[in-house]
VOPAGU-2260 file (C-alpha; in pm, 1 decimal, decimal comma):
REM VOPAGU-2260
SITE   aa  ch    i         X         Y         Z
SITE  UNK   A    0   15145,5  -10172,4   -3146,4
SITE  UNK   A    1   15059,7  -10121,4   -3519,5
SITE  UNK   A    2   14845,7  -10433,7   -3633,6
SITE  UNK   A    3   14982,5  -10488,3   -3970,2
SITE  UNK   A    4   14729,1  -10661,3   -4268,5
SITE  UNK   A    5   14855,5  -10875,0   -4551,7
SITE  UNK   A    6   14650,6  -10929,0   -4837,4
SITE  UNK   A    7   14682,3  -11247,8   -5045,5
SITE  UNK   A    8   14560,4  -11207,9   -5377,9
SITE  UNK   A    9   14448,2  -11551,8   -5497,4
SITE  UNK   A   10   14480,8  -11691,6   -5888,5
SITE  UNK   A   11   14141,9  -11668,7   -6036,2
SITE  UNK   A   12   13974,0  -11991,2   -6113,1
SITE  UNK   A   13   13940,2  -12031,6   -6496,5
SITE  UNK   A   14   13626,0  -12168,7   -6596,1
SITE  UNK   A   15   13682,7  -12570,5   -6694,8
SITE  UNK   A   16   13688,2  -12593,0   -7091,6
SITE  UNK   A   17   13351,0  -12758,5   -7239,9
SITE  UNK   A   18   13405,0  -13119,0   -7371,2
SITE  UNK   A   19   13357,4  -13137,9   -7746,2
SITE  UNK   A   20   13123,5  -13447,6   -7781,0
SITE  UNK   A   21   13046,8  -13625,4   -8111,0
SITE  UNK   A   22   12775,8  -13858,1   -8207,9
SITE  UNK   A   23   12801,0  -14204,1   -8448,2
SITE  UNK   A   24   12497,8  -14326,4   -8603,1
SITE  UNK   A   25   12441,9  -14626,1   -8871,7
SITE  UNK   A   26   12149,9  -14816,7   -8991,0
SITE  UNK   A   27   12241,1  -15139,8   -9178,6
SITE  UNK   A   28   12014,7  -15097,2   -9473,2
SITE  UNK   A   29   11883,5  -14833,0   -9718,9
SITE  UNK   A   30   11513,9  -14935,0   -9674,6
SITE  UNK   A   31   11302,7  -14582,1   -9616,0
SITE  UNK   A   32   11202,5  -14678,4   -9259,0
SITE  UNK   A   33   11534,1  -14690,3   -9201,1
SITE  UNK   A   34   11651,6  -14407,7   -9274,6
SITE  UNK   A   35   11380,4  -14245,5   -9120,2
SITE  UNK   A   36   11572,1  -14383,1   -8800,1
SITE  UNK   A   37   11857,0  -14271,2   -8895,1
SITE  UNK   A   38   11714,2  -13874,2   -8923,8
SITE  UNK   A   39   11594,4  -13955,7   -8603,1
SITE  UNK   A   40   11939,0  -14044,5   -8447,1
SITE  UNK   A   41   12071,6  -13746,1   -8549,2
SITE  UNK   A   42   11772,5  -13533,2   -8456,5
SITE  UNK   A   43   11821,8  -13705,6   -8122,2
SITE  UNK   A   44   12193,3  -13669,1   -8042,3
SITE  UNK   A   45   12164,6  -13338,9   -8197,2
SITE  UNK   A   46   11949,1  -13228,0   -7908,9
SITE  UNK   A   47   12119,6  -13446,5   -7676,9
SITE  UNK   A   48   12456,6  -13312,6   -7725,4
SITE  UNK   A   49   12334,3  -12967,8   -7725,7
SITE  UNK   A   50   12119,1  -12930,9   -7412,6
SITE  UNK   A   51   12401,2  -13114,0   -7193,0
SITE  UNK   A   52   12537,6  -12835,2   -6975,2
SITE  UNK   A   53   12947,5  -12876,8   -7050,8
SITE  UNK   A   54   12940,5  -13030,4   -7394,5
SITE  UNK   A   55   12988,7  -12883,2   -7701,3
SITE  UNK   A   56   12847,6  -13022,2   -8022,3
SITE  UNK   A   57   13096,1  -13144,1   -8274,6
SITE  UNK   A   58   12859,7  -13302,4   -8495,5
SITE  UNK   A   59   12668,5  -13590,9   -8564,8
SITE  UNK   A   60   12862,1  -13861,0   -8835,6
SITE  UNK   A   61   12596,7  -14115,3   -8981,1
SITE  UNK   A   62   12628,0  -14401,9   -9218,3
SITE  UNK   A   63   12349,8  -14542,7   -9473,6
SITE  UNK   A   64   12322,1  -14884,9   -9539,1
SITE  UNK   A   65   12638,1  -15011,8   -9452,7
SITE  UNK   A   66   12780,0  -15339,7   -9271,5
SITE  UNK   A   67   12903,2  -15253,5   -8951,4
SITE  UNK   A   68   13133,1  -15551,1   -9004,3
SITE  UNK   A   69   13363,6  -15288,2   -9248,4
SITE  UNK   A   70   13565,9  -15017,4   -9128,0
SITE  UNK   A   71   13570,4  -14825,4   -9432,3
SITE  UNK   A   72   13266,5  -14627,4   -9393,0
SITE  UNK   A   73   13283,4  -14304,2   -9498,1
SITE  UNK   A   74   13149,1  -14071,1   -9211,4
SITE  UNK   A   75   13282,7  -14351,2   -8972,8
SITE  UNK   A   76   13632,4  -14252,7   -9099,9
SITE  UNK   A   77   13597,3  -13885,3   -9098,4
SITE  UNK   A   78   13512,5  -13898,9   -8764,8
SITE  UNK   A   79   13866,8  -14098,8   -8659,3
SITE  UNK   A   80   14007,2  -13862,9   -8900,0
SITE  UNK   A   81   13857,6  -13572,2   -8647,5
SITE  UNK   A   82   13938,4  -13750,9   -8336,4
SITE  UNK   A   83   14323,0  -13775,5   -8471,7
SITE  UNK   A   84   14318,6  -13393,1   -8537,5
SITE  UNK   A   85   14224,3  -13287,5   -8208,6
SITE  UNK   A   86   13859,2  -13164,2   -8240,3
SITE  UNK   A   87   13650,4  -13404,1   -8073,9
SITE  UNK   A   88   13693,6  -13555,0   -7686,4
SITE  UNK   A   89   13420,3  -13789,3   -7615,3
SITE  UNK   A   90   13191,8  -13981,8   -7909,0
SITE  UNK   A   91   12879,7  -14125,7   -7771,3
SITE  UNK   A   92   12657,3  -14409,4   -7981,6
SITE  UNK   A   93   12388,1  -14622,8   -7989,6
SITE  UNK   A   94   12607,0  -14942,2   -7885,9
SITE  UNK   A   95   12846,7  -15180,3   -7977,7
SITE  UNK   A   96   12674,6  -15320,6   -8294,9
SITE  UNK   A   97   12627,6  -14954,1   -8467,6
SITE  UNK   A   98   12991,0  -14840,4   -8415,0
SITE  UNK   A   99   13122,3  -15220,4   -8505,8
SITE  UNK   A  100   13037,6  -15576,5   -8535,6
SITE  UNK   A  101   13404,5  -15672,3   -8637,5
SITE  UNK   A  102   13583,1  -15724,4   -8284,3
SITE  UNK   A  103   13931,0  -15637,2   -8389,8
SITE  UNK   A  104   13806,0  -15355,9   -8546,4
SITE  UNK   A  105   13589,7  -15245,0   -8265,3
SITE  UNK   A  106   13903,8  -15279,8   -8001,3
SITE  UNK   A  107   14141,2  -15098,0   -8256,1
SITE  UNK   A  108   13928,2  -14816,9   -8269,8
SITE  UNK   A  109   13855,3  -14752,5   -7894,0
SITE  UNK   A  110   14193,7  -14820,7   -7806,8
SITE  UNK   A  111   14342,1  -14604,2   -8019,5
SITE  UNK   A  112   14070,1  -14324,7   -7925,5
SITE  UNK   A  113   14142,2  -14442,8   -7565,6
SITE  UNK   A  114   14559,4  -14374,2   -7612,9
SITE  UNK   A  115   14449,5  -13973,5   -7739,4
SITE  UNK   A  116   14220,2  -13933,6   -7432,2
SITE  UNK   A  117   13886,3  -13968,9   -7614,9
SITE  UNK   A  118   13608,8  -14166,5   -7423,4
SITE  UNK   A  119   13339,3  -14359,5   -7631,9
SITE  UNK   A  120   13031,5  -14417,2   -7493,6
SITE  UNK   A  121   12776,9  -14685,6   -7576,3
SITE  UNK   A  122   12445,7  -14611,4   -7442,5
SITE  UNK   A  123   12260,7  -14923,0   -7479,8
SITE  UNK   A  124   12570,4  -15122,1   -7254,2
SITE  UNK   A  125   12617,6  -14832,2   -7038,3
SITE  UNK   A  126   12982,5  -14829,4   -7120,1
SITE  UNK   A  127   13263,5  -14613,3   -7099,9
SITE  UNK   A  128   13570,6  -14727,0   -7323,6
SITE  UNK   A  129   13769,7  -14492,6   -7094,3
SITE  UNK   A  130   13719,9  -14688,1   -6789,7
SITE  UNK   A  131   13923,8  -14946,7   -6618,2
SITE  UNK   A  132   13679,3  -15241,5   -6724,0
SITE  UNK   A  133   13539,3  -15086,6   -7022,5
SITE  UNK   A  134   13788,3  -15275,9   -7263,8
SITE  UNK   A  135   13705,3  -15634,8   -7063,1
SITE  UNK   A  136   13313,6  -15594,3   -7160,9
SITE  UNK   A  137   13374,6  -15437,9   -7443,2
SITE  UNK   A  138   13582,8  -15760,4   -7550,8
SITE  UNK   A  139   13322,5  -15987,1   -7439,4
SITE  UNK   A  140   13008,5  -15771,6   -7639,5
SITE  UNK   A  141   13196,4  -15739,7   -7919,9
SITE  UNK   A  142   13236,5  -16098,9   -7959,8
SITE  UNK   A  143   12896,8  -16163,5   -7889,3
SITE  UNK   A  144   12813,1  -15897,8   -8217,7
SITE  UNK   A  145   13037,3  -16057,9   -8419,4
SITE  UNK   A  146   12860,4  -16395,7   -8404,7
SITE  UNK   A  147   12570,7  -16244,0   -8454,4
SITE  UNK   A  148   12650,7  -16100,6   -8761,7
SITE  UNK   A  149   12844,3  -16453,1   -8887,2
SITE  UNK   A  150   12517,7  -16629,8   -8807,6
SITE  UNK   A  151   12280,4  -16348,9   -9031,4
SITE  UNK   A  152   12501,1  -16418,8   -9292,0
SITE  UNK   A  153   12446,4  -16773,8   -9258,3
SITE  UNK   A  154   12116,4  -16792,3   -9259,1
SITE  UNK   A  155   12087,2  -16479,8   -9566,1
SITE  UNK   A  156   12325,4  -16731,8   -9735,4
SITE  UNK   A  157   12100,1  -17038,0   -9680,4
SITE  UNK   A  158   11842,5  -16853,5   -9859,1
SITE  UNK   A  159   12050,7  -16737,9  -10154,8
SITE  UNK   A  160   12142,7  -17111,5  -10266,7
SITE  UNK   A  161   11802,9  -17228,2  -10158,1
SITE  UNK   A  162   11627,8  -16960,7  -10427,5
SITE  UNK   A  163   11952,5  -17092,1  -10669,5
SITE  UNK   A  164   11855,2  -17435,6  -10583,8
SITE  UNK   A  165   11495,1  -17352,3  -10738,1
SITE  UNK   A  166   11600,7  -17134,6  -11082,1
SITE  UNK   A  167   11538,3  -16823,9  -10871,6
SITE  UNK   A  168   11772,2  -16510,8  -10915,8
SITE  UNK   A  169   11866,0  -16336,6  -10594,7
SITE  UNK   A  170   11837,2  -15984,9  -10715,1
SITE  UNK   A  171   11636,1  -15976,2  -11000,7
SITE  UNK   A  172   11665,2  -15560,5  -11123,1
SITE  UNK   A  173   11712,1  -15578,6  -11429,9
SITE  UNK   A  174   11681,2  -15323,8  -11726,8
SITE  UNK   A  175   11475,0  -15473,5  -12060,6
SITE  UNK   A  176   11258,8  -15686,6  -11771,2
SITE  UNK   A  177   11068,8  -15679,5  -11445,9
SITE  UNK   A  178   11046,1  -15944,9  -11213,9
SITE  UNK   A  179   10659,7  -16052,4  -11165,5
SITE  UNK   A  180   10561,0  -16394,7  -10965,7
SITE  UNK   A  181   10881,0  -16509,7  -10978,3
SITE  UNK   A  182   10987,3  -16494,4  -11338,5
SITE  UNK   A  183   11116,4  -16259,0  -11565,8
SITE  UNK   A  184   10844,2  -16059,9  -11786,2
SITE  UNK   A  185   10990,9  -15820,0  -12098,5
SITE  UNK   A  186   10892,8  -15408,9  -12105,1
SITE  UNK   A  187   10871,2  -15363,9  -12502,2
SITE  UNK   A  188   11017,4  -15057,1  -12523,1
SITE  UNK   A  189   11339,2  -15129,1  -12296,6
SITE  UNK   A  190   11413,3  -15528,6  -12499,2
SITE  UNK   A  191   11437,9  -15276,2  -12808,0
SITE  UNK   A  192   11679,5  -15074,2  -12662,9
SITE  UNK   A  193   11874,4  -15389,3  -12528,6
SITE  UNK   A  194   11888,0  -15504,4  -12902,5
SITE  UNK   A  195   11964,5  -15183,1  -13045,4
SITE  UNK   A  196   12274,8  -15168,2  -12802,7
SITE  UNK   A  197   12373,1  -15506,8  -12949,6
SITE  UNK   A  198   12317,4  -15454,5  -13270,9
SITE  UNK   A  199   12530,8  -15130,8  -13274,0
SITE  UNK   A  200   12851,3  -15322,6  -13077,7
SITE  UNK   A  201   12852,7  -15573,2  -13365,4
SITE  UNK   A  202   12803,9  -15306,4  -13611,6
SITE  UNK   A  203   13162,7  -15152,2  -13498,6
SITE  UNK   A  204   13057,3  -14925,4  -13225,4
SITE  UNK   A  205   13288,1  -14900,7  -12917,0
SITE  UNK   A  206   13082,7  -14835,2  -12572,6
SITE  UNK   A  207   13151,7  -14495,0  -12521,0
SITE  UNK   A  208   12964,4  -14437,9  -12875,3
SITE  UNK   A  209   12669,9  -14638,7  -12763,7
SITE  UNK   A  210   12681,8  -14443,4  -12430,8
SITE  UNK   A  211   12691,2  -14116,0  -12594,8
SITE  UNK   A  212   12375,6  -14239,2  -12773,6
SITE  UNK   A  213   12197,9  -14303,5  -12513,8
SITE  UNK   A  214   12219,9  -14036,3  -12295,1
SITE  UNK   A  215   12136,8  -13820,4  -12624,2
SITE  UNK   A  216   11870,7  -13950,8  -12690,4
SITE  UNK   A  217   11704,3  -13918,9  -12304,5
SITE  UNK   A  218   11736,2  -14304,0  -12223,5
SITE  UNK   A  219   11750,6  -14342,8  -11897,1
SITE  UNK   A  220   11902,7  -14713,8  -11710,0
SITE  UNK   A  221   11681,4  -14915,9  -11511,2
SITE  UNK   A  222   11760,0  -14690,4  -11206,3
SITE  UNK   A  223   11633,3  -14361,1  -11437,9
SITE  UNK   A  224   12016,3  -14258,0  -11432,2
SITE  UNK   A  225   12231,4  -14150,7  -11739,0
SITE  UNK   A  226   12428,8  -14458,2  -11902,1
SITE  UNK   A  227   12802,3  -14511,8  -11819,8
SITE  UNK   A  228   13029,9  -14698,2  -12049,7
SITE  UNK   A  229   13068,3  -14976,9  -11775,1
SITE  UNK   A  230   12674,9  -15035,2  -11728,4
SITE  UNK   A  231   12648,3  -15053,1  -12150,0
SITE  UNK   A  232   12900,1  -15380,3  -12128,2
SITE  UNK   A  233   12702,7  -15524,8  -11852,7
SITE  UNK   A  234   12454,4  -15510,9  -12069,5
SITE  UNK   A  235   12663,5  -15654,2  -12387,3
SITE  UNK   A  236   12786,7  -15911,6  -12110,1
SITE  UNK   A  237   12464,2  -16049,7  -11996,4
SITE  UNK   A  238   12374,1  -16394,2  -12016,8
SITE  UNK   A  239   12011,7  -16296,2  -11894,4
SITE  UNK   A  240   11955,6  -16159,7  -12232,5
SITE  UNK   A  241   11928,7  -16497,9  -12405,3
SITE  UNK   A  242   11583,5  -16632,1  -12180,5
SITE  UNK   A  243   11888,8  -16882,1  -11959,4
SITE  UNK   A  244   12040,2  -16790,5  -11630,3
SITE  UNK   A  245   12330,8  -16907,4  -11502,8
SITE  UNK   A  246   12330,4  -16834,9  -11108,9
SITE  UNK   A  247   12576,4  -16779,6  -10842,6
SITE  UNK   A  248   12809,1  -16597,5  -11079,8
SITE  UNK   A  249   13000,4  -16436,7  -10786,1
SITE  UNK   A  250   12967,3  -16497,2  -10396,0
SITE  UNK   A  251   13126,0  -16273,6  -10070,3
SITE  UNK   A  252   13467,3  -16386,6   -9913,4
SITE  UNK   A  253   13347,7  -16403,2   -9567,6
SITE  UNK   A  254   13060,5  -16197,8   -9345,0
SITE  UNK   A  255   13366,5  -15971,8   -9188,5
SITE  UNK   A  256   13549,2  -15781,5   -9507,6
SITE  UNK   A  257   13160,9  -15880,3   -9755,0
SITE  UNK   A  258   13436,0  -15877,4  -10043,8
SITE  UNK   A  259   13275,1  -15958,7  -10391,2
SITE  UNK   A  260   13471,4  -16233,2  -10556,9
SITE  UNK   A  261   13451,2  -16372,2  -10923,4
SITE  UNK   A  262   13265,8  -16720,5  -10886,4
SITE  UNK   A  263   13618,4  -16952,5  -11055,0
SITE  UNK   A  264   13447,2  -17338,5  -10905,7
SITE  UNK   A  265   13481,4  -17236,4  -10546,7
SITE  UNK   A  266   13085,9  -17279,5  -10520,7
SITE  UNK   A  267   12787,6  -17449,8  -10704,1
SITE  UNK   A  268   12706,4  -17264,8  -10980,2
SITE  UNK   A  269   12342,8  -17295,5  -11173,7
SITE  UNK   A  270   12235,2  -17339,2  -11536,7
SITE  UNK   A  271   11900,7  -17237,0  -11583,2
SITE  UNK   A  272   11769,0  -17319,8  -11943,5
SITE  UNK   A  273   11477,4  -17151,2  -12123,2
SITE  UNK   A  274   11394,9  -16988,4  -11737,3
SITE  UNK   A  275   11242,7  -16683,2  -11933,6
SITE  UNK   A  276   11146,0  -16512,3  -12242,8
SITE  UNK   A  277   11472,8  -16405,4  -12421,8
SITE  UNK   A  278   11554,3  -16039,3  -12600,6
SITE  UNK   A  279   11811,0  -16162,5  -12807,3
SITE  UNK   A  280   11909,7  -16500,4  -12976,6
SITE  UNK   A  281   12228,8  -16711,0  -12797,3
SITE  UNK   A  282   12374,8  -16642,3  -13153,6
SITE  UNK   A  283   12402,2  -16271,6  -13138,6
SITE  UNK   A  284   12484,3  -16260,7  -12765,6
SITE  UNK   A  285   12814,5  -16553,3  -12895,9
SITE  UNK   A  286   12901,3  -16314,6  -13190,1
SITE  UNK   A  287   12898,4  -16001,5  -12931,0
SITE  UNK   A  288   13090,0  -16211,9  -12684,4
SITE  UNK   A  289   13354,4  -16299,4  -12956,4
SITE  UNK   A  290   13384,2  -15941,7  -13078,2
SITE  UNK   A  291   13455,9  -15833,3  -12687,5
SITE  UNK   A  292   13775,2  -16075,4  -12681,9
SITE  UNK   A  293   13869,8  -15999,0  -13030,3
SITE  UNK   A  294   13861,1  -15595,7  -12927,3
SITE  UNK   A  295   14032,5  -15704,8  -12562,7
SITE  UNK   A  296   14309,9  -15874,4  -12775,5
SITE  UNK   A  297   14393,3  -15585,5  -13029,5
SITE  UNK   A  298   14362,8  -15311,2  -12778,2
SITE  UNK   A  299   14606,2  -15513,0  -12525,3
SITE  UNK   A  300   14864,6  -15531,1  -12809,2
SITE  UNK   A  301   14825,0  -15143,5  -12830,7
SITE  UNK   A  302   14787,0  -15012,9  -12486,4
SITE  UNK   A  303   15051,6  -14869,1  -12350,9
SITE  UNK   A  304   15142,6  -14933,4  -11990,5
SITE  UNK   A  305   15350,7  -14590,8  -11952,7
SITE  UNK   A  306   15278,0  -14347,8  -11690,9
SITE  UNK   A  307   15373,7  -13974,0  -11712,6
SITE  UNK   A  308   15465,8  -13672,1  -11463,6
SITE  UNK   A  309   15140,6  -13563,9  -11440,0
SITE  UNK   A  310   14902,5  -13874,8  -11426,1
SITE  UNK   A  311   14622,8  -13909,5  -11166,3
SITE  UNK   A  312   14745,4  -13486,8  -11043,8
SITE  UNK   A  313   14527,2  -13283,6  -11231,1
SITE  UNK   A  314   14126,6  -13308,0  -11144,9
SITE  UNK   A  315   13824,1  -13117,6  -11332,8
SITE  UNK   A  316   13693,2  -12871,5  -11076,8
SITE  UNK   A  317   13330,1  -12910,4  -11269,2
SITE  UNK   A  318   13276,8  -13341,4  -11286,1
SITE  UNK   A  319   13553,7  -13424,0  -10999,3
SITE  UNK   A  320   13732,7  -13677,0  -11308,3
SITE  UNK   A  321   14077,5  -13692,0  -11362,1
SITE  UNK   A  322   14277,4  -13542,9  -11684,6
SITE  UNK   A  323   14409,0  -13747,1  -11922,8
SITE  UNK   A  324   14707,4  -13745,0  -12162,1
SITE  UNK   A  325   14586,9  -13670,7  -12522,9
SITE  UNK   A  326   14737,7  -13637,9  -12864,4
SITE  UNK   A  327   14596,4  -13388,9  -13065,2
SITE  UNK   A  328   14680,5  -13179,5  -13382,1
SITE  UNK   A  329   14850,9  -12903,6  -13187,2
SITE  UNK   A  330   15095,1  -13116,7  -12989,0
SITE  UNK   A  331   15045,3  -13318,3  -12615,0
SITE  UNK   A  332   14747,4  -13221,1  -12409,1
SITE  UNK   A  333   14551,5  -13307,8  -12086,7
SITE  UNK   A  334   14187,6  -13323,0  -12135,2
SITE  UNK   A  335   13900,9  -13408,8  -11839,6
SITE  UNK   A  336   13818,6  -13768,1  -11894,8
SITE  UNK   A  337   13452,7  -13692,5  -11872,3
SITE  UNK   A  338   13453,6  -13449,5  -12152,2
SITE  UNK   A  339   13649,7  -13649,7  -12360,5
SITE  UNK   A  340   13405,9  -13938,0  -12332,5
SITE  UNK   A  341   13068,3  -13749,8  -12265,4
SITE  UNK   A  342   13162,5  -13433,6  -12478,3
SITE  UNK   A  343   13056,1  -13045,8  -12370,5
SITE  UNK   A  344   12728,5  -13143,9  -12272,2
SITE  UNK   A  345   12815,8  -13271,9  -12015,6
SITE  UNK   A  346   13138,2  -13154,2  -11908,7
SITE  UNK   A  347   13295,8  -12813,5  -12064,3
SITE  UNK   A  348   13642,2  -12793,4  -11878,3
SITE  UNK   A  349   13840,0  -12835,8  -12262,6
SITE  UNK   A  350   14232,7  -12876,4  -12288,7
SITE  UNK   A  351   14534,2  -12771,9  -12156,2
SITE  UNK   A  352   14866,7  -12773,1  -12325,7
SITE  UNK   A  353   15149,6  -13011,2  -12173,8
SITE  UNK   A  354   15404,8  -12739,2  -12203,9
SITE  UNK   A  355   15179,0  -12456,2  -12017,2
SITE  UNK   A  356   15053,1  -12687,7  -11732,7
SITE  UNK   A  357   15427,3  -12800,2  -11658,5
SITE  UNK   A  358   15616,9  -12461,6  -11710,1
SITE  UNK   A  359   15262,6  -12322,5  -11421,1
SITE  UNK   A  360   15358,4  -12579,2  -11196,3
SITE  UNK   A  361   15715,4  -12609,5  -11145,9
SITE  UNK   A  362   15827,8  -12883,5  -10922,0
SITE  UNK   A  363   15587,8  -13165,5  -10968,1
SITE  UNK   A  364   15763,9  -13378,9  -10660,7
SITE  UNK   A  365   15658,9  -13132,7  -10384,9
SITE  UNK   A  366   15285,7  -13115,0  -10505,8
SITE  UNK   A  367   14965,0  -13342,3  -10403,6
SITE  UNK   A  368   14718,6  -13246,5  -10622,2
SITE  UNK   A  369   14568,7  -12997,2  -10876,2
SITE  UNK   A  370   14256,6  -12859,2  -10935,1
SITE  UNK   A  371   14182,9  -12726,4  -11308,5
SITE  UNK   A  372   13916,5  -12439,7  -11265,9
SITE  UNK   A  373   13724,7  -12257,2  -11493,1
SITE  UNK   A  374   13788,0  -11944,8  -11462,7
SITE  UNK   A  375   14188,0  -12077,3  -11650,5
SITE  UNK   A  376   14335,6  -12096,9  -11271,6
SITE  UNK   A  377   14528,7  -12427,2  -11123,3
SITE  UNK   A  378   14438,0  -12418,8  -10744,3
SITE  UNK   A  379   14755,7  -12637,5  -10596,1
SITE  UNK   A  380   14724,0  -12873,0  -10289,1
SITE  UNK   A  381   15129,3  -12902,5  -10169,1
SITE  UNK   A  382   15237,1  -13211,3  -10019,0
SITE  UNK   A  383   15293,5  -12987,8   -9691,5
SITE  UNK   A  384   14957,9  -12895,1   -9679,1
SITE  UNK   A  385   14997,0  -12544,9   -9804,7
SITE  UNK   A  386   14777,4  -12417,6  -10129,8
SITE  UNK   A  387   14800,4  -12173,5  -10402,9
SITE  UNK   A  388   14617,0  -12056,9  -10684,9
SITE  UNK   A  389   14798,8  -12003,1  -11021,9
SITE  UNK   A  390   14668,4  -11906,7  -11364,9
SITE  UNK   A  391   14766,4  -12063,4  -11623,0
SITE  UNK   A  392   15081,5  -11914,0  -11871,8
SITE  UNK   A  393   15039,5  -11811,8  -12202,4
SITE  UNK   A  394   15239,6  -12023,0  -12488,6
């Protein structure tokens, strides 16, 4: 009898797909040292994730100086953003503190990374949100963090309103001065710029003039950056200026959102008289302070509140700024706002007719946002997602 043979061809095995792994890293301050340990973090994962045999590397997101208590960091956000889109299937950290000290926040997170299948991993509890009592300790930690950080801010406010309490300024940076055993000392050469800025406000320049100046003329702000129109009325605003201090000005909401809130009698504040030598004299800093409100008052009666089709679309490929709407001798145009303050020197990217950049783009309602290049191209972001590049018609 013929023995007869079956074969049985078996499905080949397909080799299990590597696990994209991500890192988080955050130091709470900007201090050298630690961002040294920062570098180090990512050196660290870096090597971590890459020597692990069935990971791949998806990066390493780190934060500078930033409260852990805020979920609006930057790299902390394009890594959810990541996470949402698919690209990343575990994140590993340092522990519960770096990735968040804000307990809602922290429970959000993982439980949203938890409901796309992504695991977090704290190395310092030994934690995996993924697991079946990850969420109970990681409720219980959390908590413990957030107390933490309430109680630092305690204690960094006791010593704000103590240094108050004695005439002392809590951050005491200040262009036209430097801060020497505890009191303010003038540098020469920056109190005459201080006056000079004064003396040209009352002398019927706006700011951007005054900025314009400056950064013409190679002054550089305390920080050795170019001058903004903002940082020249901080300096017309200053009380500092006039040898007084008045202290607690402004004070933070609460430890958990560190919002920055206009000082209206909620707290103590602190008059300091004759704390320092002055720059100017209390009567020019009133008759600058008189001239602001007078200028506030005549340009509110003349600003116009009306928006057009193509505010906040059209950005300057060169500075990043938005275009404006301008009036000029040849009819309605949209300008960079950086070149129309700063001038070429700064920022070359010119005008563009009205009637060419809406007869280019069409149908305003189905874009997101435009990007003026230089080379007399619109690149075009679409709501959908899509792009296109389009140069720009001919009048």
């Amino acid at each position: 009898m013929e023995r007869i043979v079956k074969q049985v061809q078996f499905p080949k095995m397909k080799a299990p797909k590597p696990k994209r792994v991500a890192a988080y890293a955050r130091v709470s301050s900007g201090k050298d040292a630690m961002l040294h340990s920062l570098s180090a973090q990512v050196s660290y994962y870096s090597r971590l994730i890459q020597s692990h045999n069935g990971w791949e590397y998806a990066g390493v997101y780190a934060d500078e100086a930033l409260t852990g208590t805020k979920d609006d960091r930057e790299n902390f956000q394009r890594l959810l953003s990541d996470c949402r889109n698919g690209k990343v299937d575990m994140v590993i950290t340092k522990s519960i503190s770096r990735f968040a000290r804000n307990t809602v926040t922290l429970l959000e997170t993982v439980r949203e990374l938890k409901g796309y299948g992504i695991d977090v991993y704290f190395e310092e509890q030994n934690i995996h949100s993924i697991s079946s009592e990850g969420e109970l300790m990681l409720t219980i930690l959390a908590s413990y963090a957030q107390e933490e950080s309430r109680s630092a801010s305690e204690n960094q406010k006791w010593r704000i309103k103590h240094n108050f309490e004695n005439g002392m300024p809590w951050n005491a940076t200040l262009f036209g001065y430097r801060y020497e055993n505890g009191e303010y000392v003038i540098v020469p050469e920056e109190a005459e710029i201080i006056r000079k800025i004064f003396e040209m406000y009352l002398s019927g320049k706006g700011t951007v003039a005054i900025m314009n100046y400056l950064n013409k003329s190679d002054i550089a702000t305390r920080k050795g950056n170019q001058w903004c129109k903002n940082g020249v009325m901080r300096v017309l605003k200053n009380y500092t200026y006039t040898g007084n201090l008045i202290l607690q000005r402004t004070y933070r909401k609460d430890h958990l959102t560190k919002e920055l809130r206009i000082n209206n009698g909620e707290l103590a504040q602190y008059s300091v008289i004759n704390s320092h030598q002055p720059i100017i004299t209390m009567e020019q800093y009133q008759a600058v302070q008189d001239e602001i409100k007078r200028r506030e008052k005549q340009y509110a009666r003349c600003k116009s509140k009306a928006t057009y089709p193509l505010t906040g679309l059209i950005r300057c490929e060169q500075c990043g700024k938005n275009y404006r709407r301008k009036t000029t001798p040849q009819g309605i145009a949209w300008v960079c706002s950086t070149y129309n303050t700063q001038g070429k020197a700064v920022c070359n990217a010119g005008y563009i007719s009205e009637d060419i950049l809406l007869a280019t783009l069409g149908e305003l309602d189905k874009i997101d946002f435009v990007i003026a290049c230089k080379n007399n191209a619109l690149e075009i972001t679409f709501k959908d997602g899509t792009k296109c590049v389009k140069q720009l018609e001919r009048e």
